[in-house]
C-alpha positions in Angstrom: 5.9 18.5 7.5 6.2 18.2 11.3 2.4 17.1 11.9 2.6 14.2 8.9 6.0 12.7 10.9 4.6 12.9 13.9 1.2 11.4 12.0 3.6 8.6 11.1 5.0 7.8 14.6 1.2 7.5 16.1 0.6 5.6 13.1 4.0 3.0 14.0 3.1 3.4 17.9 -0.7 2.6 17.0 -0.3 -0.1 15.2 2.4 -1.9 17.2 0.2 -1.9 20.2 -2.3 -4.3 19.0 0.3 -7.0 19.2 1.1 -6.4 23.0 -2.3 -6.3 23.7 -3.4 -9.3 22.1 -0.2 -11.2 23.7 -1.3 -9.5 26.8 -5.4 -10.4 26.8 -4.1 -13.8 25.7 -4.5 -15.5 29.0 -6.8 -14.7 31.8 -6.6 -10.9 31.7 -10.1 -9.5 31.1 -10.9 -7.0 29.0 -11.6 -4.1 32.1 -8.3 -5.1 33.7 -6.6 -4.4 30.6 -8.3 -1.0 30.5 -7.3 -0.6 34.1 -3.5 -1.4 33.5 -3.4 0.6 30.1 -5.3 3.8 31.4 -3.6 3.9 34.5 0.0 3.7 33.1 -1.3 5.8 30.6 -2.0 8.5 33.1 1.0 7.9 35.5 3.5 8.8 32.7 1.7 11.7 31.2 1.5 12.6 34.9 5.6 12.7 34.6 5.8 14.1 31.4 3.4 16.8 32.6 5.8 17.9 35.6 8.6 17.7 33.4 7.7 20.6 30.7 5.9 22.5 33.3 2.9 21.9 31.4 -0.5 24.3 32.6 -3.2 23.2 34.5 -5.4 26.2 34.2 -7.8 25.7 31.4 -11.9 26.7 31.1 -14.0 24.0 33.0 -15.5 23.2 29.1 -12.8 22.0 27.5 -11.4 20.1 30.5 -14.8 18.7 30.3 -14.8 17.8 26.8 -11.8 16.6 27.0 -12.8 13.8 29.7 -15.6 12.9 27.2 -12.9 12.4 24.9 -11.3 10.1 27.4 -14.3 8.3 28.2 -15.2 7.2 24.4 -11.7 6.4 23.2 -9.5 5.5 26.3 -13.0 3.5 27.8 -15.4 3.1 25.6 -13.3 2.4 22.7 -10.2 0.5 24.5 -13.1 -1.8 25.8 -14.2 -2.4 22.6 -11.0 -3.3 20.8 -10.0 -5.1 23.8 -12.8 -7.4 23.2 -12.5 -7.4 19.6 -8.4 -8.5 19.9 -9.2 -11.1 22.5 -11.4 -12.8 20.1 -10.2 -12.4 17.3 -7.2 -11.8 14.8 -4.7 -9.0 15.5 -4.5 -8.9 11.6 -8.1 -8.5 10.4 -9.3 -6.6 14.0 -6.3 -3.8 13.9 -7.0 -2.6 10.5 -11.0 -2.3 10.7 -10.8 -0.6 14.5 -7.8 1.4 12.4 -11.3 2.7 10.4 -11.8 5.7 13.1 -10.4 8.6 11.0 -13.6 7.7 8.7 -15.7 8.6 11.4 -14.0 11.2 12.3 -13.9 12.6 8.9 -17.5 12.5 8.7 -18.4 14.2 12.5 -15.7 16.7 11.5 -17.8 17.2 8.4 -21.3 17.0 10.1 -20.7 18.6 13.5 -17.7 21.2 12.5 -18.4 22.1 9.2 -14.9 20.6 7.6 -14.8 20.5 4.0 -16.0 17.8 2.5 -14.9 16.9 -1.1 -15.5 14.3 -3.8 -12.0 12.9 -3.3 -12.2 12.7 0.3 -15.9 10.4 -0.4 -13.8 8.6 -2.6 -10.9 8.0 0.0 -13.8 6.9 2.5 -15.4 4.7 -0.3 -11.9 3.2 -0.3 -11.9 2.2 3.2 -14.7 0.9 3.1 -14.0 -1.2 0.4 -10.2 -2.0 2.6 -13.1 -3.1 5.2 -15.0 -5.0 3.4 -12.0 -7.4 1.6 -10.3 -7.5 5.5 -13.5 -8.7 6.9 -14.0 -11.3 3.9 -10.6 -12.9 4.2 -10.8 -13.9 7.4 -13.4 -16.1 6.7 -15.5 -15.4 9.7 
């Protein structure tokens, strides 16, 4: 029960962000300097919250490094992406299809880590994809 609230408040926090961003990218503010400003504060208060639980530092060199990885594709690579993607275009139709990720995931998981796959699970995918497809049509681009 604990993991589907907290679930639910990335979920709120997630999909709230959008909107700043979009009111933030709306001027001049490049994509790369968003990334900048969002990484960075990003970092500074885990940083803070970090020192505050007395959180460890001591972990094998591989996960640290797979955990920067991590970083790169979603806090760079994918933050660049949606960055450009909100700038552009519609909050409303760019939010839910970049909101598509646990797809992917779902299928690496099932690919890469050998997660169970089921025929409900295809059929929540097909669903999203189908969510994707209606978004994408009714905005008429």
């Amino acid at each position: 029960m604990k993991s589907l609230i907290f679930a639910l408040l990335a979920s709120f926090v997630w999909g709230t962000a959008p909107v700043l961003f979009k009111l933030g990218l709306r001027g001049d503010v490049s994509p790369v300097t968003a990334l900048v400003f969002h990484n960075l504060s990003a970092f500074l208060l885990a940083l803070i919250f970090m020192s505050a639980t007395s959180a460890r530092i001591d972990y094998p060199i591989k996960d640290i490094l797979l955990l920067a990885l991590g970083g790169i594709m979603s806090g760079f690579l994918g933050l660049f992406f949606f960055f450009k993607a909100v700038k552009t275009g519609e909050v409303s139709v760019v939010a839910p299809i970049a909101s598509t990720s646990p797809l992917w995931g779902s299928l690496i998981a099932f690919i890469f880590l050998g997660e169970p796959f089921s025929w409900l699970r295809a059929f929540g995918i097909l669903l999203v994809v189908c969510g994707i497809i209606l978004i994408s049509l009714s905005s008429g681009k």
